[in-house]
C-alpha positions in Angstrom: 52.3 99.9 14.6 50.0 97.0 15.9 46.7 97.3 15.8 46.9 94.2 18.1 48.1 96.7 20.7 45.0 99.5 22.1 46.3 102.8 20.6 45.6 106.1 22.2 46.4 109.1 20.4 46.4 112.7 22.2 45.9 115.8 20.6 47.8 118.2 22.2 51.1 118.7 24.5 49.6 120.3 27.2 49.3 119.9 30.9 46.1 117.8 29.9 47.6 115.9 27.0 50.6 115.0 28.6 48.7 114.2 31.9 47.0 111.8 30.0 50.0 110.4 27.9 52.2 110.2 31.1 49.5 108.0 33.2 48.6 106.0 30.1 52.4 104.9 29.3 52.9 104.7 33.2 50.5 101.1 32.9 52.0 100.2 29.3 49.2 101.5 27.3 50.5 102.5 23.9 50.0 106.2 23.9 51.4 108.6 20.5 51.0 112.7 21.3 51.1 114.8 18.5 51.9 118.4 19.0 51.1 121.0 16.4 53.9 123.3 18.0 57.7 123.0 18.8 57.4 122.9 22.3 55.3 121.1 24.5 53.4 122.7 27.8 50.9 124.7 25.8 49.9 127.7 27.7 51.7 126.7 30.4 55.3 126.4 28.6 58.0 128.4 29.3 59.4 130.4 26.2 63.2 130.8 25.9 64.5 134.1 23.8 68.0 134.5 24.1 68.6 133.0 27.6 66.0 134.8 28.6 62.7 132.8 30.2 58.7 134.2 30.4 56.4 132.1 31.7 53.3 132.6 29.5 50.3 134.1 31.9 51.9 132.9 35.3 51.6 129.7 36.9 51.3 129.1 40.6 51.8 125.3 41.7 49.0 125.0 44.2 46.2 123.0 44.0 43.7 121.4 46.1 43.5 118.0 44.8 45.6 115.7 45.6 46.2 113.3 43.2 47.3 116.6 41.0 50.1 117.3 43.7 51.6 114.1 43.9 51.6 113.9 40.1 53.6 117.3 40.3 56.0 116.2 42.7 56.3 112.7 40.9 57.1 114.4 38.0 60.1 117.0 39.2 62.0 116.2 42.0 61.8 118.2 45.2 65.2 119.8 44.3 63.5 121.6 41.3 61.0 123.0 43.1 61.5 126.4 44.7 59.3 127.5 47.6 57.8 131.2 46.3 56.0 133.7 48.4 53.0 134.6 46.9 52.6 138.5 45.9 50.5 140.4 43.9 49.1 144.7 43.7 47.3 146.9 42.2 48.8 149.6 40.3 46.6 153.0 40.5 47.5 156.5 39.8 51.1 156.2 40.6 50.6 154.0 44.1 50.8 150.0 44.7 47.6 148.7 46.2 47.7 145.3 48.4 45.9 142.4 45.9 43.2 141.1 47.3 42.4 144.1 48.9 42.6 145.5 52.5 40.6 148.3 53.1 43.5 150.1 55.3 46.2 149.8 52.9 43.9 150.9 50.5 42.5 153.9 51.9 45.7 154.5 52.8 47.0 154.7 49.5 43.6 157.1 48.2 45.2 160.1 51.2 42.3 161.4 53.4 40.4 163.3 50.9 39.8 160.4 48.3 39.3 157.8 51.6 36.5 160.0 52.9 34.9 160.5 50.2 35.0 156.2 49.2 34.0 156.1 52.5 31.2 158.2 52.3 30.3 156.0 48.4 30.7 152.7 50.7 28.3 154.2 53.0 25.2 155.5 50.6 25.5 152.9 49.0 25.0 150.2 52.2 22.0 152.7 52.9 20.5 152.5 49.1 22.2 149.6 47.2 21.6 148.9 43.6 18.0 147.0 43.3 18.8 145.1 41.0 22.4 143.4 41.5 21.8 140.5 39.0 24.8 142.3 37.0 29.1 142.4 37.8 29.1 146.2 38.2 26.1 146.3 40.7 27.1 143.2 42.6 30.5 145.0 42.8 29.3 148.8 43.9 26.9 146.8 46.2 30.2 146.1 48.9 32.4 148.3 47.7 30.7 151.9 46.8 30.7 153.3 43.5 34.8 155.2 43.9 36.3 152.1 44.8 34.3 149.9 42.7 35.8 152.1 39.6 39.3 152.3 41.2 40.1 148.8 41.7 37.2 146.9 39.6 36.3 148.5 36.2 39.6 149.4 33.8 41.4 145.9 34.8 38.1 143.6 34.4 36.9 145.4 31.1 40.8 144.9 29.2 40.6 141.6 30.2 37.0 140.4 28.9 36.8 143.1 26.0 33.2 144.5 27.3 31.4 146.6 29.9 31.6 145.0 33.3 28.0 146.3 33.3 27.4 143.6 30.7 28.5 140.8 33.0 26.1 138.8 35.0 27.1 138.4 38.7 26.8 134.9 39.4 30.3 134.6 38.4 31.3 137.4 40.6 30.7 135.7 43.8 32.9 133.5 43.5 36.0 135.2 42.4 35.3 137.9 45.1 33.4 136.4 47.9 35.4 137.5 50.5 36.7 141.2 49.4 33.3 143.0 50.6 34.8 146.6 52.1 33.5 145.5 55.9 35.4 141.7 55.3 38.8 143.4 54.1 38.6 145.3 57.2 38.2 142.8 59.3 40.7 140.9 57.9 43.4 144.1 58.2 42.8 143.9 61.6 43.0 140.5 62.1 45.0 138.5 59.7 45.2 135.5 59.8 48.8 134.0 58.6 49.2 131.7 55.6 45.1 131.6 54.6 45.2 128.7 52.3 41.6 127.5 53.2 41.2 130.5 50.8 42.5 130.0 47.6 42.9 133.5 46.6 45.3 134.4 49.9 47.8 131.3 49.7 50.7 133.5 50.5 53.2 130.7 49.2 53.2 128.2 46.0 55.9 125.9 44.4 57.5 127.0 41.7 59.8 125.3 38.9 63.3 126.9 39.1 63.0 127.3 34.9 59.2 127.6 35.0 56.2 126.1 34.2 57.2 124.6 30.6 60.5 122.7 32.7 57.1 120.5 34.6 56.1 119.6 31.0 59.5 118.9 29.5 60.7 116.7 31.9 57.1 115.1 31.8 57.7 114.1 28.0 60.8 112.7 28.5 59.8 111.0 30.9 56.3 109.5 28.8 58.9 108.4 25.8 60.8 106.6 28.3 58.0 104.6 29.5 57.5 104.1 25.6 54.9 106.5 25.1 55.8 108.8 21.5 55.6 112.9 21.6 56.1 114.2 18.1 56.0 117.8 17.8 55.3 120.3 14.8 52.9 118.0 14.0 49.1 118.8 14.1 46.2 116.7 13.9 43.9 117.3 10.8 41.6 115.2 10.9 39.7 112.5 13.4 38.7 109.4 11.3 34.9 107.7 12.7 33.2 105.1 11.2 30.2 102.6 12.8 30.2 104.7 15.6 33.3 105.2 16.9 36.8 107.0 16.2 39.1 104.5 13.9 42.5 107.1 13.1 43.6 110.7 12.8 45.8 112.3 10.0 48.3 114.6 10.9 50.4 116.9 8.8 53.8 118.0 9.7 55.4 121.3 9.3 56.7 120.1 5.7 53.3 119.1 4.5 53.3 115.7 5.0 50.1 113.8 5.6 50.1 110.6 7.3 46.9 108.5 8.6 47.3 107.0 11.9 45.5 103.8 13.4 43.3 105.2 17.0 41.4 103.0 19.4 41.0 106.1 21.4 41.8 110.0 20.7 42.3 112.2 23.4 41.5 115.7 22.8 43.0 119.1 24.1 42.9 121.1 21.3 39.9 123.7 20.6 36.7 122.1 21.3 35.7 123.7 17.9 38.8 122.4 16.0 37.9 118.4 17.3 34.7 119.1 16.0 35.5 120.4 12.3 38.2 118.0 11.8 35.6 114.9 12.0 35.5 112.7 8.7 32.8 112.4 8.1 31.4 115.9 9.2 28.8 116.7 12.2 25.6 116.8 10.9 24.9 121.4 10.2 24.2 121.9 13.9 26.9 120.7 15.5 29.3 122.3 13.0 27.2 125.8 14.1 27.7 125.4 17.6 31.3 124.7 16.7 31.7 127.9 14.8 30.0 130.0 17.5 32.3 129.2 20.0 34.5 132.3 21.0 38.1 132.9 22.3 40.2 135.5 24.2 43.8 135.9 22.8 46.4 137.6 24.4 50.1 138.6 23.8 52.9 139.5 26.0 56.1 141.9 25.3 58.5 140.9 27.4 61.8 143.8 28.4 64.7 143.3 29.7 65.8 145.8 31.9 68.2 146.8 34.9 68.0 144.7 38.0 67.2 148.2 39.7 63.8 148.2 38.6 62.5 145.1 39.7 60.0 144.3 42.3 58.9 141.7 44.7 55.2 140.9 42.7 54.8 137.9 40.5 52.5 140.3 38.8 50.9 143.9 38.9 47.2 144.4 37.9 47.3 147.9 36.0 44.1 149.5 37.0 44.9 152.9 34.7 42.6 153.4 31.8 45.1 155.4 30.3 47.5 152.4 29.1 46.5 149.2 27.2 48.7 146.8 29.1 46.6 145.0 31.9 49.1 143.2 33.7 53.1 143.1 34.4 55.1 140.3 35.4 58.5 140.3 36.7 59.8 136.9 35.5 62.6 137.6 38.4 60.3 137.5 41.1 58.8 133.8 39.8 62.7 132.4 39.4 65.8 133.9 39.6 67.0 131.1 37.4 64.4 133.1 34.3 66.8 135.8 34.6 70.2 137.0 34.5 72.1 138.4 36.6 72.0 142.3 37.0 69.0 142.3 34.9 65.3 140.9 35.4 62.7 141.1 32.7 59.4 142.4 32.5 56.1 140.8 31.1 53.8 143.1 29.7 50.5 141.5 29.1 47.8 142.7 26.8 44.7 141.2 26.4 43.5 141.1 22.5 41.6 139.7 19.8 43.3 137.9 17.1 43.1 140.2 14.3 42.5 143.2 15.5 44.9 146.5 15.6 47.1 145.1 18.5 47.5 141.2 17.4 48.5 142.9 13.9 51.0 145.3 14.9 55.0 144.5 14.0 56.6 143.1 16.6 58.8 146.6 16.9 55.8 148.9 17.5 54.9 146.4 20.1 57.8 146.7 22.0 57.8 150.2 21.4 54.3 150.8 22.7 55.3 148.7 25.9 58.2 150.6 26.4 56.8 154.1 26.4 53.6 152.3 28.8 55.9 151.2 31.0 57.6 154.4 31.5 54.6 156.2 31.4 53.8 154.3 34.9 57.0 155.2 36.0 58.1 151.7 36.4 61.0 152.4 34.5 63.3 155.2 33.5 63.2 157.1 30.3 65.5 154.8 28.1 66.4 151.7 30.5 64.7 149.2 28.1 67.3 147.4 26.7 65.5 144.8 24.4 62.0 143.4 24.1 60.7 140.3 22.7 56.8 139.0 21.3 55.2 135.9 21.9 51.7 136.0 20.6 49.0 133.1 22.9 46.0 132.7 20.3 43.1 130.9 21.6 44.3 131.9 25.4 41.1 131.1 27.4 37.7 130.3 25.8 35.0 132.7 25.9 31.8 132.4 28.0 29.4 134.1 26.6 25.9 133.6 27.4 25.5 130.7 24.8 28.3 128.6 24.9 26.6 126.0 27.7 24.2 125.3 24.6 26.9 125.2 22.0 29.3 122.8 23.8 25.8 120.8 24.8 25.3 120.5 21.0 28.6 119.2 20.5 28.9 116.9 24.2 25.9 115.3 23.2 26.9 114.4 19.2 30.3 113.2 21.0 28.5 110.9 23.4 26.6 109.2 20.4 28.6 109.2 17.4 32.0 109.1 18.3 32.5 107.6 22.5 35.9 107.3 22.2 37.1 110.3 21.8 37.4 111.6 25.0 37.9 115.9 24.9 39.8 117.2 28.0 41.3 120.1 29.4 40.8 123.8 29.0 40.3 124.5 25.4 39.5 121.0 25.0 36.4 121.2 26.9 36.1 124.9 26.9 35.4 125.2 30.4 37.3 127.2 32.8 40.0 125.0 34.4 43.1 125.8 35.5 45.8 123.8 34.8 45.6 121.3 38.0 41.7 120.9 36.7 42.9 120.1 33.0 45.1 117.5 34.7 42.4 115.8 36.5 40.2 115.9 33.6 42.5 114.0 31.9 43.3 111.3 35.1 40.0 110.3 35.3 39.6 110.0 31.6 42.9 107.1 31.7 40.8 105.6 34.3 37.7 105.4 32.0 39.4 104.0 29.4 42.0 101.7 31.1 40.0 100.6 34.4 36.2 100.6 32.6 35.0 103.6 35.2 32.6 105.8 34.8 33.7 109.5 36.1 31.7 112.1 34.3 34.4 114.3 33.5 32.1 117.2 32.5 31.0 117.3 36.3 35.1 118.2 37.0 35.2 122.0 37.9 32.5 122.8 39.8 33.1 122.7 43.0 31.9 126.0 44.7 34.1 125.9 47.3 37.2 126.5 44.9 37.5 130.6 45.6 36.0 130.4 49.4 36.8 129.0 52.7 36.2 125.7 53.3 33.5 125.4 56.2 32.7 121.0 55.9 33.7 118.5 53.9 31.7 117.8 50.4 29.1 115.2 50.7 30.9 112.0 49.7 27.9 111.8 46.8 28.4 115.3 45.4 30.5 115.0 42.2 34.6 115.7 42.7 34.7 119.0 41.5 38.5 121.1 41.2 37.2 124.7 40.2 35.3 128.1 39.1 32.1 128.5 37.6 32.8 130.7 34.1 32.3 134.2 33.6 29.5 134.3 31.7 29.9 137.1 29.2 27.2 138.8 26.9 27.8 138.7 23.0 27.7 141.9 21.4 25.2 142.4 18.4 22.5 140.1 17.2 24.3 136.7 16.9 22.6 133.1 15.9 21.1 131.5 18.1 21.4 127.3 17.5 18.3 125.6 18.6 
C-alpha cells in the first residue's frame, strides 16, 4: 500500500462504517474496513439460519434527513424496496392494545369495570398530580393515572433498561411520549388524522428491504470494493497506532491469530467508544482509560421459532406488557418480508433484554428455546407443541447505557481525542455512544467524509439532537441551530456507589 495515497481505515462494518467507506471510495479516496465479524451490517444485519431470515431488533427505513434517504435509495434499487405498513400493539392480559395508544381502543380492551376505574385514576390524578414529576414514573402517572400508567408503561420499560422506571429521570420521557397524554390519544381516536408522518412515532408506512436490513449493507460493500474501497471481515482492529499527535496505523488480528500493522492517515471509528479508547498505543493517560472502563452497555438476545403460518400476525412487533414472562418483545419476521420466510410457515422473534453474563446470556442455547417456547405458549400466541425449531443469536454491546455519568465519561475521552489523536474521527452509535438510530449513525459518518475530504468543519457531536425528532413539526429550525437527526438519551441511574472520574 502507498503511503503516497491518504489512507482511511474504518473500524467497523456497520451502517456508519460503511456509510463512511461507501462516500469515501465514491471520490477515490483509498478507504480499507476491517470487520471483526463474518458479516457486515452490525446491528442492523440480517442473520440467515437455515433459509430462514431475522432482522436483529427491527429496522424501519424512514428517516427525516435527506441526504440519508437518497443514500438508501442510491444504494438498493427501487425494486428492492418493499412498501410496509407500519404496525405495532401492546400485549396485556390476553388482549392486543393499539401502539401508540388510543384511549378508546384501550379502554375498550380493559371491559367497563377496569375502564372506569382508569378513568377514575386519570381523573384524581389530574385533580392531585404527583408534585414532584422530575422522575419517568411520575411524569408518566401525571397524564395517564396510576392503572394505566402500570398497564401499558412499567413491566415493558423496566425489562428493557434493567431498573425501576421510578429511577429514571423524565427529561427523556418527553420526548419519546409527548403526544400519548390520556386527553391527546382521545382526541386523536376521534379525529385521526391519516398517514401522521410529521410525527415520527405514527408513520403508518416505511420501506423495507425484501431480505432485510443486512441486504442494504451487503449490497453497500460490494458496491465500496467496486469503487476500490477494501472490506475484510473476521478481522478486528487491536490496536490504534499515535505518535506526534496524531493516529499513524492500526493492527488487526484475524480469526487465525494473525497480526498485521497497517499504515492510517485517518481511522474511522464505530466500534465501542470504550474499545477505541483502550486499544491506543500508547495508552490514555489513567483518566481517560477510567472514563473508558465506566462506560456501560445493554445486551440483548433473540430466540427466533419457526412455526405454522396460522399463527402469524399483521405486527412488525408486539410490546409484551406481562410481568409474568421475561421476553419483552416479539417479532414476526413475516410481517417485515415475506421473502424472510417460507412459505406455510413465518417465524417468530422473541426478544429478551439482558446483561452479558448474567443467568439468561449464559443459558445453552436449548433452554433458551425452550424457555421461549413455553413463554410464547403461555401468551397463547401459539399452540401447545407448534414450535417446530428455534434458533439463538446473542447482540452484545446492543445499545450503550446512559446512566447519569456517561456525558462526563465520553467528555473525558472527546476531549483527549480532540488533542492527542484529531484524526481519528469516532462515529455512529457505539462509536459515539450516543443514541442514534441508524439514519443518525449514517449522517455522523457523511459529515465526518466531508471533514476530512472537503476541510469542513461540522461538529458531529452536535448530530442527534434535534428536539423535534419524536414531535410534530410546528416551523422550520433556525438555519443557525446545529443539524440535528435524533433523541436525547435516557438517562439512567447507576445502581450502588460507583466512581465518580473528576
Amino acid at each position: 500500500m502507498s503511503t503516497q495515497v491518504p489512507h482511511t481505515v474504518i473500524i467497523g462494518a456497520g451502517p456508519a462504517g460503511l456509510t463512511g467507506a461507501y462516500q469515501l471510495a465514491a471520490r477515490g479516496a483509498a478507504v480499507t474496513v476491517f470487520e471483526a465479524d463474518d458479516v457486515v451490517g452490525g446491528i442492523s444485519r440480517t442473520v440467515e439460519r437455515d433459509g430462514w431470515r431475522f432482522d436483529i431488533g427491527g429496522h424501519r427505513f424512514f428517516t427525516k434527513v435527506a441526504a440519508v434517504e437518497v443514500l438508501w435509495h442510491e444504494i438498493l434499487p427501487a425494486e428492492d424496496f418493499l412498501l410496509r405498513p407500519r404496525m405495532s400493539r401492546i400485549y396485556y392480559q390476553g388482549k392486543l392494545y393499539d401502539y401508540p395508544l388510543r384511549a378508546l381502543n384501550a379502554l375498550r380492551n380493559l371491559g367497563p369495570g377496569h375502564a372506569a376505574l382508569a378513568l377514575g385514576s386519570y381523573a384524581r390524578t389530574r385533580l392531585r398530580p404527583p408534585r414532584d414529576q422530575s422522575n419517568y414514573e411520575a411524569w408518566l402517572v401525571a397524564r395517564f393515572g396510576w392503572r394505566l400508567y402500570r398497564t401499558f408503561f412499567k413491566t415493558y420499560t423496566e425489562k428493557l433498561w434493567g431498573i425501576p422506571v421510578s429511577e429514571m429521570p423524565a427529561d427523556w420521557a418527553a420526548q419519546r411520549v409527548k403526544n400519548l397524554s390520556l386527553s391527546s390519544a382521545i382526541v386523536n381516536a376521534v379525529l385521526p388524522r391519516r398517514n401522521q408522518k410529521d410525527i415520527t412515532s405514527l408513520i403508518e408506512e416505511f420501506h423495507y428491504p425484501k431480505y432485510g436490513p443486512g441486504m442494504m449493507w451487503e449490497t453497500c460493500r460490494d458496491k465500496i470494493e467496486k469503487m476500490g474501497g477494501t472490506v475484510t471481515l473476521n478481522t478486528a482492529v487491536t490496536t490504534i497506532h499515535h505518535e506526534h499527535g496524531r493516529a499513524v496505523a492500526v493492527t488487526v488480528q484475524s480469526k487465525t491469530g494473525e497480526r498485521t500493522r497497517v499504515p492510517a492517515d485517518q481511522v474511522i471509528s464505530s466500534t465501542p467508544l470504550s474499545a477505541l479508547v483502550l486499544g491506543m498505543d500508547p495508552p490514555p493517560p489513567a483518566k481517560v482509560i477510567e472514563a473508558a472502563n465506566d462506560l456501560r452497555y445493554r445486551d440483548y438476545l433473540t430466540v427466533a421459532l419457526v412455526v405454522p403460518a396460522e399463527f402469524s400476525f399483521p405486527d412488525n412487533w408486539i410490546y409484551i406488557h406481562d410481568p409474568g414472562v421475561k421476553v419483552g418483545r416479539i417479532q414476526n419476521y413475516g410481517s417485515w418480508s415475506p421473502y424472510l420466510v417460507k412459505e406455510g410457515r413465518t417465524c417468530l422473534g422473541l426478544e429478551f433484554f439482558v446483561f452479558e453474563g448474567d443467568d439468561m446470556w449464559t443459558k445453552l442455547d436449548d433452554e433458551l428455546i425452550a424457555l421461549a417456547t413455553r413463554e410464547l405458549e403461555l401468551l397463547g400466541l401459539v399452540r401447545h407443541g407448534a414450535v417446530e425449531r428455534g434458533y439463538v443469536v446473542r447482540v452484545p454491546k446492543a445499545y450503550p447505557t446512559y446512566d447519569q455519568y456517561y456525558r462526563h465519561n465520553v467528555e473525558i475521552i472527546r476531549e483527549w481525542i480532540s488533542v492527542n489523536v484529531p484524526n481519528v474521527y469516532p462515529v455512529g452509535r457505539n462509536g459515539m455512544h450516543r443514541y442514534n438510530n441508524a439514519d443518525h449513525s449514517m449522517l455522523t459518518a457523511m459529515r465526518t467524509v466531508e471533514n476530512i475530504l472537503d476541510g469542513t468543519h461540522h461538529d458531529i457531536w452536535a448530530v442527534n439532537v434535534e428536539e423535534e425528532y419524536h414531535e410534530q413539526k410546528t416551523a422550520a429550525a433556525p438555519s443557525n441551530r446545529p443539524i440535528g437527526t435524533g433523541r436525547d438519551a435516557p438517562i439512567l441511574p447507576r445502581r450502588g456507589h460507583p466512581r465518580r472520574i473528576q
